[in-house]
NULO-322562 format. One record per residue (C-alpha): residue number from 0; x, y, z. Coordinates in nm, 3 decimals, m for minus. Each point is the difference from the previous one (the first is absolute). Layout:
BEGIN
{n = NUM; X = X; Y = Y; Z = Z}
...
END
This chain:
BEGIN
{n = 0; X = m0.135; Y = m5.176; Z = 1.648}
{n = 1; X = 0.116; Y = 0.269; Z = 0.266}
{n = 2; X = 0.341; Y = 0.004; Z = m0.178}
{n = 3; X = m0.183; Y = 0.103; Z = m0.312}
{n = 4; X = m0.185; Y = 0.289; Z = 0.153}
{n = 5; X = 0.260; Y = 0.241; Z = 0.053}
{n = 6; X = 0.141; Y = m0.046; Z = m0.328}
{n = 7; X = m0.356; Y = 0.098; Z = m0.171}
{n = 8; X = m0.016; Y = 0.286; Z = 0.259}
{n = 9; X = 0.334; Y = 0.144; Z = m0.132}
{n = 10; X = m0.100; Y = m0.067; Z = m0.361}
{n = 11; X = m0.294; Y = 0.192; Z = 0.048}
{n = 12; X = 0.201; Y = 0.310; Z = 0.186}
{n = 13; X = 0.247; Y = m0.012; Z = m0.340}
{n = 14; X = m0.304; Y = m0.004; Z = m0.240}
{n = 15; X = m0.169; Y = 0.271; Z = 0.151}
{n = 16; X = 0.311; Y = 0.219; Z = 0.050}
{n = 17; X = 0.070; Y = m0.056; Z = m0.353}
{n = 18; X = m0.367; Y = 0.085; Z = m0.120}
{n = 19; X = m0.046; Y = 0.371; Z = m0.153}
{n = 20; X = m0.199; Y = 0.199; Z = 0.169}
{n = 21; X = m0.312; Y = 0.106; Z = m0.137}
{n = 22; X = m0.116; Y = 0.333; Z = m0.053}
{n = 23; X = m0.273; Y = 0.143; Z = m0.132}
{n = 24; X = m0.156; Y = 0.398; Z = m0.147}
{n = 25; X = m0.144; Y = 0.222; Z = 0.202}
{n = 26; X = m0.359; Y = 0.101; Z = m0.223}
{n = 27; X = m0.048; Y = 0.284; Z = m0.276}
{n = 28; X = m0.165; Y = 0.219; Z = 0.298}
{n = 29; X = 0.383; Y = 0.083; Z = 0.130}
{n = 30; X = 0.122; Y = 0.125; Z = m0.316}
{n = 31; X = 0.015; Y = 0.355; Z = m0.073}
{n = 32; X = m0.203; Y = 0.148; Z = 0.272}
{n = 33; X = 0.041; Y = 0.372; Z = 0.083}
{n = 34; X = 0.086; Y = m0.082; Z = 0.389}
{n = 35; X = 0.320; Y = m0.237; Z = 0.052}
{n = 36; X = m0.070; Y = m0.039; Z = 0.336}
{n = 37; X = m0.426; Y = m0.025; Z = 0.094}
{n = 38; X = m0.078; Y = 0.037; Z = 0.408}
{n = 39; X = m0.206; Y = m0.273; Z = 0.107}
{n = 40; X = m0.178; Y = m0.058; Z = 0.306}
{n = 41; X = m0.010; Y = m0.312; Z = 0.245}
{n = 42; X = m0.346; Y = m0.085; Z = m0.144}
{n = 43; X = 0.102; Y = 0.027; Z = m0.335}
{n = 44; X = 0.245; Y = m0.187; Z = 0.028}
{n = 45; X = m0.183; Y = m0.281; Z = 0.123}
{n = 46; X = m0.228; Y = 0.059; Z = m0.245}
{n = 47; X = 0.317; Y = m0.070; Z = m0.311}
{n = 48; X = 0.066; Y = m0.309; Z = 0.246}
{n = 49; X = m0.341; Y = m0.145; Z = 0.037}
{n = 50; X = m0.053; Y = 0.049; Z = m0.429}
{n = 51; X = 0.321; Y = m0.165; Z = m0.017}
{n = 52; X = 0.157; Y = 0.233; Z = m0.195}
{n = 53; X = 0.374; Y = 0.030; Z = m0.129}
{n = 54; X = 0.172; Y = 0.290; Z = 0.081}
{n = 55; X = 0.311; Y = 0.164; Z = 0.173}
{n = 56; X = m0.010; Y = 0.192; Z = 0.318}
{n = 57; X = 0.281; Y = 0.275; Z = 0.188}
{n = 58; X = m0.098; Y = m0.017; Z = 0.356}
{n = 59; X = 0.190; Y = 0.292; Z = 0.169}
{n = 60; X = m0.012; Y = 0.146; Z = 0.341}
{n = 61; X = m0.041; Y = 0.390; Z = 0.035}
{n = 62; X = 0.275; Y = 0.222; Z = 0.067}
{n = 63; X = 0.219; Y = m0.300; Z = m0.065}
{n = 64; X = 0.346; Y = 0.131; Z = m0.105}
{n = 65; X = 0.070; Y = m0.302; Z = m0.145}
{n = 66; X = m0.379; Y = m0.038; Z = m0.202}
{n = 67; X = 0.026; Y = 0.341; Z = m0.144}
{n = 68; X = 0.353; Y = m0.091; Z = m0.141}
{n = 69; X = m0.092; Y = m0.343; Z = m0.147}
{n = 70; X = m0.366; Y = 0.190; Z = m0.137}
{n = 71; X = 0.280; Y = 0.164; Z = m0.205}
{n = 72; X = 0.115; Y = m0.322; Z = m0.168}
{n = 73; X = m0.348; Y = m0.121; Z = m0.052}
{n = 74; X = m0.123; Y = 0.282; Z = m0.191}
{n = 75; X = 0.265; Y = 0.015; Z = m0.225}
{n = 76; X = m0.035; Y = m0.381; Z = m0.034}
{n = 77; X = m0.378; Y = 0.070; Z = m0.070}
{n = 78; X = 0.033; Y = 0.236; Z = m0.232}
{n = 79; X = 0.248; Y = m0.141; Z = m0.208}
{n = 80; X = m0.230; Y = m0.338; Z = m0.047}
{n = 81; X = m0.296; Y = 0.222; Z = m0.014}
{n = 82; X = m0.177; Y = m0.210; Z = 0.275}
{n = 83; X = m0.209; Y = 0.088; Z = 0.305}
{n = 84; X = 0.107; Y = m0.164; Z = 0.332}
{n = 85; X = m0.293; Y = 0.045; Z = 0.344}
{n = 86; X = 0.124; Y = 0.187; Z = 0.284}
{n = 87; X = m0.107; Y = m0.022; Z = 0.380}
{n = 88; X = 0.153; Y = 0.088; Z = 0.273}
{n = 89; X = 0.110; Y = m0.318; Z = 0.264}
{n = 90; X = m0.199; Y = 0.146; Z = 0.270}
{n = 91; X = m0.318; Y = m0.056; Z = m0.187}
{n = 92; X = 0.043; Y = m0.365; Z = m0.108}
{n = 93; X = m0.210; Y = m0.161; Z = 0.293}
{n = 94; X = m0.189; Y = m0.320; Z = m0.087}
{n = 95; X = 0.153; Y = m0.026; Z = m0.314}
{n = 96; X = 0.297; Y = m0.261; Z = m0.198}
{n = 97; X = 0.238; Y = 0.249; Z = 0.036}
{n = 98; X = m0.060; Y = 0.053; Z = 0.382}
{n = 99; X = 0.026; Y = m0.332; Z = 0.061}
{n = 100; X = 0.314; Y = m0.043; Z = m0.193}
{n = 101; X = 0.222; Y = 0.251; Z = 0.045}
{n = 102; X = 0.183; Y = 0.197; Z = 0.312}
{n = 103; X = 0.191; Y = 0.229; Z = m0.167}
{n = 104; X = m0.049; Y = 0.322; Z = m0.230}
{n = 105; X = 0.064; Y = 0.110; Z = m0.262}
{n = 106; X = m0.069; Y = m0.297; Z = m0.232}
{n = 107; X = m0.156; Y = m0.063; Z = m0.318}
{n = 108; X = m0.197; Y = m0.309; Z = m0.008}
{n = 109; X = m0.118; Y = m0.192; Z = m0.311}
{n = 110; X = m0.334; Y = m0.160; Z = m0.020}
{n = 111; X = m0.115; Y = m0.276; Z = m0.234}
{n = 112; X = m0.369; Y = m0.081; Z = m0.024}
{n = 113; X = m0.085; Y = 0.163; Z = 0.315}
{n = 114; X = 0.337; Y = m0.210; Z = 0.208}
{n = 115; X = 0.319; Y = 0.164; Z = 0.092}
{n = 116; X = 0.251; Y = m0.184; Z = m0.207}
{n = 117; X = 0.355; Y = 0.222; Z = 0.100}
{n = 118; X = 0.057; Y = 0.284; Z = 0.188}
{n = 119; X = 0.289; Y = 0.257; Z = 0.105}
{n = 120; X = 0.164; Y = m0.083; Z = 0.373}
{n = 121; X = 0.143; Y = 0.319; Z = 0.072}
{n = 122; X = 0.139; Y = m0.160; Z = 0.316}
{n = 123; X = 0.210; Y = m0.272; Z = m0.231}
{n = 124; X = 0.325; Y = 0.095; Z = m0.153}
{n = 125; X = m0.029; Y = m0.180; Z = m0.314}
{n = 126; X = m0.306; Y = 0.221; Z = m0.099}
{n = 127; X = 0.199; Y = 0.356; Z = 0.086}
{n = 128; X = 0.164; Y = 0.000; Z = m0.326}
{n = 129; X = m0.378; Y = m0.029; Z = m0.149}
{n = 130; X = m0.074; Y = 0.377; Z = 0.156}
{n = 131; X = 0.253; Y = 0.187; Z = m0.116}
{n = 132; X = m0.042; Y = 0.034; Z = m0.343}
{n = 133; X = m0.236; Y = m0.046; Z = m0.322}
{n = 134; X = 0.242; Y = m0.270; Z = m0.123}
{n = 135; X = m0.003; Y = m0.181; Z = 0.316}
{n = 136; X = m0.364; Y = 0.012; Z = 0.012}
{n = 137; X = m0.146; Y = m0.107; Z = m0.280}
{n = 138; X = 0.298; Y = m0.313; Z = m0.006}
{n = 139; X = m0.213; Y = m0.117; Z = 0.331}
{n = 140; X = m0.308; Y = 0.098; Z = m0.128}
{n = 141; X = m0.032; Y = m0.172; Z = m0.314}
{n = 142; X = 0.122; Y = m0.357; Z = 0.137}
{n = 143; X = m0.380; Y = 0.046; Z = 0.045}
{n = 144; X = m0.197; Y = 0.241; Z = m0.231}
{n = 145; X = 0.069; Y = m0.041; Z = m0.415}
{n = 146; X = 0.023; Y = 0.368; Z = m0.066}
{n = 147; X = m0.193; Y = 0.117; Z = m0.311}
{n = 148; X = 0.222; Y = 0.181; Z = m0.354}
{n = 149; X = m0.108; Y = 0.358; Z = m0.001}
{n = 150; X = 0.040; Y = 0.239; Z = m0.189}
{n = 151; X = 0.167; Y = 0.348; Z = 0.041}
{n = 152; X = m0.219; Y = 0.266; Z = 0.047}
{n = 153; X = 0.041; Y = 0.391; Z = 0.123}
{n = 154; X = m0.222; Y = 0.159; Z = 0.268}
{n = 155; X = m0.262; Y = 0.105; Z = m0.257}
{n = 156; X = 0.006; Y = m0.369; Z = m0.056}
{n = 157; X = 0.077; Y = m0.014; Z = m0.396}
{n = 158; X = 0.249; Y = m0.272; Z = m0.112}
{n = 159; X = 0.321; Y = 0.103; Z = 0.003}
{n = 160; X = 0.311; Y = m0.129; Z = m0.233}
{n = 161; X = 0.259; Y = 0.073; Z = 0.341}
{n = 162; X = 0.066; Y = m0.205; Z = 0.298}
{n = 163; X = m0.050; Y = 0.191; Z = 0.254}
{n = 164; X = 0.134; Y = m0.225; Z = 0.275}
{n = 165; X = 0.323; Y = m0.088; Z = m0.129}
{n = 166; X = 0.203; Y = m0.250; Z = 0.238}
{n = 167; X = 0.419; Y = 0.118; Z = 0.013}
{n = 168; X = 0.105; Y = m0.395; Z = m0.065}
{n = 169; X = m0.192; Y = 0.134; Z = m0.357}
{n = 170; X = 0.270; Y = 0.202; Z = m0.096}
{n = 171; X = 0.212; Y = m0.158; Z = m0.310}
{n = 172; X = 0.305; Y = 0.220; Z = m0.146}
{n = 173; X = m0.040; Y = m0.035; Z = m0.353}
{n = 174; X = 0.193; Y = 0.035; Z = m0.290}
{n = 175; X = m0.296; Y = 0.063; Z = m0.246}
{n = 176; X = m0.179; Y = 0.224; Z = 0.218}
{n = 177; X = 0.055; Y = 0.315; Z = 0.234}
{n = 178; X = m0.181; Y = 0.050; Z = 0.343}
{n = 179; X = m0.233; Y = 0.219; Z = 0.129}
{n = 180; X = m0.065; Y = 0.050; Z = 0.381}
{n = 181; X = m0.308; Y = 0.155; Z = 0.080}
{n = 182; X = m0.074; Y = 0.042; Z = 0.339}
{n = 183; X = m0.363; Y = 0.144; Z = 0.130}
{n = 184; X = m0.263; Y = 0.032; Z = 0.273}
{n = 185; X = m0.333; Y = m0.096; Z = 0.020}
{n = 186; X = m0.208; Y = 0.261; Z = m0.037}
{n = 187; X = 0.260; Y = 0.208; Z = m0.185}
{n = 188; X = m0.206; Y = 0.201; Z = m0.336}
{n = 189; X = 0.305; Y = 0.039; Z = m0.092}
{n = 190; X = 0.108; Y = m0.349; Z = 0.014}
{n = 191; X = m0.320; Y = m0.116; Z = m0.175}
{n = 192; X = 0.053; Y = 0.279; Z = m0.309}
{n = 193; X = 0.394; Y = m0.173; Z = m0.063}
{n = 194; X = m0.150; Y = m0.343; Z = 0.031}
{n = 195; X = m0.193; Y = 0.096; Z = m0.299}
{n = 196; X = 0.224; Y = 0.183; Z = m0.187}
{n = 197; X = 0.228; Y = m0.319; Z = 0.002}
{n = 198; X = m0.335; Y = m0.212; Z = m0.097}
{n = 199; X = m0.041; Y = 0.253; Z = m0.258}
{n = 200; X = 0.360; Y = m0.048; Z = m0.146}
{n = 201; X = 0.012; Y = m0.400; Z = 0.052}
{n = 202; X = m0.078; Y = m0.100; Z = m0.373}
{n = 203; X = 0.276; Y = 0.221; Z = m0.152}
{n = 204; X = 0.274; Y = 0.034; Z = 0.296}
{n = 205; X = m0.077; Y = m0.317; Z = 0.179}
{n = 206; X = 0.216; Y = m0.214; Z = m0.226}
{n = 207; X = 0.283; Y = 0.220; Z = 0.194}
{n = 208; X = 0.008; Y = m0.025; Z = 0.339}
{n = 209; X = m0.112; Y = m0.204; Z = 0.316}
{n = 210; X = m0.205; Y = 0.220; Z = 0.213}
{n = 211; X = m0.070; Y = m0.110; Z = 0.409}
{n = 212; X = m0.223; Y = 0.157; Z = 0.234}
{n = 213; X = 0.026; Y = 0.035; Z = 0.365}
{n = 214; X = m0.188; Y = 0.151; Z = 0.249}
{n = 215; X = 0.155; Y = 0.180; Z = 0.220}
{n = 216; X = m0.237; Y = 0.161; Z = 0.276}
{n = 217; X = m0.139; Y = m0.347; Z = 0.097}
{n = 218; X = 0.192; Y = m0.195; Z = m0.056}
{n = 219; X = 0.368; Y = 0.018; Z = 0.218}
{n = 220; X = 0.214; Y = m0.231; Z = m0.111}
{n = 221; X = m0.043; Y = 0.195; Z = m0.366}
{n = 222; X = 0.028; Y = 0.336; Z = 0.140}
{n = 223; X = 0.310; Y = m0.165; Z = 0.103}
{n = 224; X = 0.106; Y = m0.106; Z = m0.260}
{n = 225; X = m0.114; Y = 0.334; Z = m0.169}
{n = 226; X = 0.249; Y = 0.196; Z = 0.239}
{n = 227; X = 0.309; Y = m0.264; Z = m0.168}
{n = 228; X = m0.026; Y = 0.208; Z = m0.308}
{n = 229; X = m0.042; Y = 0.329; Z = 0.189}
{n = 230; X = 0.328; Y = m0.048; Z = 0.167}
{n = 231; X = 0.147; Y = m0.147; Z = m0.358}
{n = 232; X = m0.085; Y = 0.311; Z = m0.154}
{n = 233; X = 0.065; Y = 0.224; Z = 0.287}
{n = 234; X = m0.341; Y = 0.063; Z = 0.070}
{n = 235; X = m0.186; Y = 0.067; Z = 0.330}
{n = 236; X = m0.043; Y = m0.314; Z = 0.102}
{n = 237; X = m0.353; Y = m0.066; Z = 0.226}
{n = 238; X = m0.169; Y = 0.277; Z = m0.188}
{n = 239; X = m0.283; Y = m0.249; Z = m0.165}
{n = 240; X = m0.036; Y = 0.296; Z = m0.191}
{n = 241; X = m0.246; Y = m0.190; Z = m0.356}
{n = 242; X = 0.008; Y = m0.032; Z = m0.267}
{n = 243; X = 0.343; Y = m0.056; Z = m0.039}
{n = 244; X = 0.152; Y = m0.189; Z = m0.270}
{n = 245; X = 0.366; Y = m0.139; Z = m0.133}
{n = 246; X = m0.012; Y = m0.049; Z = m0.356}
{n = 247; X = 0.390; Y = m0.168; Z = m0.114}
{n = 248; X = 0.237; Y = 0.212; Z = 0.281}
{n = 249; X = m0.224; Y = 0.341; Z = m0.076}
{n = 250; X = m0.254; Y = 0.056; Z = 0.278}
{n = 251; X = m0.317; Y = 0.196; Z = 0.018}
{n = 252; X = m0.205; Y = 0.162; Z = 0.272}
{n = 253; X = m0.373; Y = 0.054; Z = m0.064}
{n = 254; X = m0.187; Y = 0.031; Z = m0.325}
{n = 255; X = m0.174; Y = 0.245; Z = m0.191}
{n = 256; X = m0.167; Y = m0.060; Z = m0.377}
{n = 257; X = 0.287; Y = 0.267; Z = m0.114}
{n = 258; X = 0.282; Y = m0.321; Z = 0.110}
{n = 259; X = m0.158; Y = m0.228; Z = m0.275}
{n = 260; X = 0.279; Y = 0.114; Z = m0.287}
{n = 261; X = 0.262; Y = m0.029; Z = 0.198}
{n = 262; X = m0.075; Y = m0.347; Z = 0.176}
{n = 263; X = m0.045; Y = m0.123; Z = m0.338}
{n = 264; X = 0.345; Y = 0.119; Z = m0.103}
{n = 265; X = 0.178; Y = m0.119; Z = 0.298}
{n = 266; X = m0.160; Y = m0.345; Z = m0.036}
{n = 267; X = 0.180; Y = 0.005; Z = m0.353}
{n = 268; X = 0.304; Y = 0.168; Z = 0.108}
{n = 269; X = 0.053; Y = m0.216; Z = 0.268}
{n = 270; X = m0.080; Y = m0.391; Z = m0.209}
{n = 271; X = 0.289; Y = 0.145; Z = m0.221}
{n = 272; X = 0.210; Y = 0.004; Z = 0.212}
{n = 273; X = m0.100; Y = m0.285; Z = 0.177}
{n = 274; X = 0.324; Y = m0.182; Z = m0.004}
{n = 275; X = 0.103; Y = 0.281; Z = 0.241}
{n = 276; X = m0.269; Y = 0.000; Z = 0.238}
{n = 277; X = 0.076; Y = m0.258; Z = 0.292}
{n = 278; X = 0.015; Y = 0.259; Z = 0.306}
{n = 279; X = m0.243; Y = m0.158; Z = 0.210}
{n = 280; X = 0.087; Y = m0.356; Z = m0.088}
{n = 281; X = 0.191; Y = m0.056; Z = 0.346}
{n = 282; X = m0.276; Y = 0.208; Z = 0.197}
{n = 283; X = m0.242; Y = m0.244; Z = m0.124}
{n = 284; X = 0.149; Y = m0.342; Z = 0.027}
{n = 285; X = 0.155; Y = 0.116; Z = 0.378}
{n = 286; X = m0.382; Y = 0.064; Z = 0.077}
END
């Protein structure tokens, strides 16, 4: 019988590592708050523990080079999932799960029913790839957390027909369509007037182009990828100056109502010519 043992034991250790993990959704209450990222309190926070609540927490240390830098990536991450994380700052997690548990800051730590279930370890290699960017992020953070469809909206919170978060590795080159590059800020007027102007024109120009969205003030690694085409075009590159938008090879910078005419005649120019228009095909598949 003690030669059987350790052949169950290892047939246990290969079922479980084969198992898939389990995850679960956070509840409607994240979804589409006006704060990304709500300051708790130590109490209140054992308060969301005690209730047994699910929910996601940043716990940060002040003046933390390294915390302001990865608050960056989170609200990005936030507001492109339009979901509310908690925030408190390590030196105020006394007497709670997340004092007990963890030694090192920043993290974000996930809670199911009131129990940690996974957490960041800044002080672990594998996980550093996890803080640099929105991509890296939400790949760790939804081995845990189901995230919700939503559904685009602008700041005034009306539905909107444009992704506003377009990913790069979403860029296709296609033969049937042109592409438009529209980069922007948040909190641009401007910016908000062109996205609607191009909602405005979807049902009769749509059918011509590909148009993807990046923000650029934010978000770095677009406002690098912004500067690509400045330098392409021999532009100023770093300038961040929005909106600014490519539509075929023909570039814009800003937008006014008197533009309209002559964005809707490039868009045409430029699909009839299509067959001619592969200038930032390399620039985008190098990226």
């Amino acid at each position: 019988m003690k030669k059987v043992l350790p052949l169950l034991m290892l047939l246990c250790i290969m079922l479980v590592g084969c198992k898939k993990e389990n995850t679960f959704e956070l509840s409607e209450e994240y979804y589409n708050n006006e704060e990304s990222l709500i300051e708790i309190s130590n109490k209140e926070l054992k308060s969301l523990e005690n209730e047994k609540k699910s929910f996601a927490v940043f716990v940060y240390l002040p003046n933390c080079t390294t915390s302001s830098e990865f608050n960056e990536v989170l609200t990005d991450f936030l507001e492109q999932n339009q979901i509310s994380f908690y925030k408190i700052s390590g030196l105020d997690t006394d007497n709670t799960k997340i004092g007990e548990t963890l030694k090192f800051y920043p993290s974000v730590v996930i809670y199911n029913e009131g129990e940690i279930v996974s957490y960041l370890r800044s002080d672990n290699d594998e996980d550093t790839e996890y803080y640099k960017s929105v991509e890296g992020f939400k790949e760790w953070f939804t081995k845990s957390v189901s995230l919700k469809e939503v559904s685009n909206t602008n700041n005034s919170g009306t539905s909107s027909t444009i992704n506003r978060n377009s990913n790069i590795s979403d860029i296709t080159i296609s033969e049937d369509k042109i592409n438009i590059y529209f980069f922007w800020g948040s909190g641009c007027p401007r910016c908000e007037e062109l996205f609607k102007f191009f909602e405005s024109i979807d049902s009769d120009y749509g059918k011509y182009y590909n148009l993807y969205a990046f923000e650029v003030w934010k978000n770095e690694d677009n406002g690098l990828f912004m500067d690509k085409f400045l330098k392409e075009l021999d532009k100023k590159e770093g300038s961040r100056t929005v909106p600014y938008f490519i539509i075929g090879d023909e570039d814009f910078e800003g937008y006014g109502s008197s533009m309209d005419e002559e964005i809707k005649n490039t868009i045409i120019d430029k699909y009839n010519s299509r067959d001619k228009i592969n200038k930032f095909e390399t620039l985008i598949n190098n990226n």
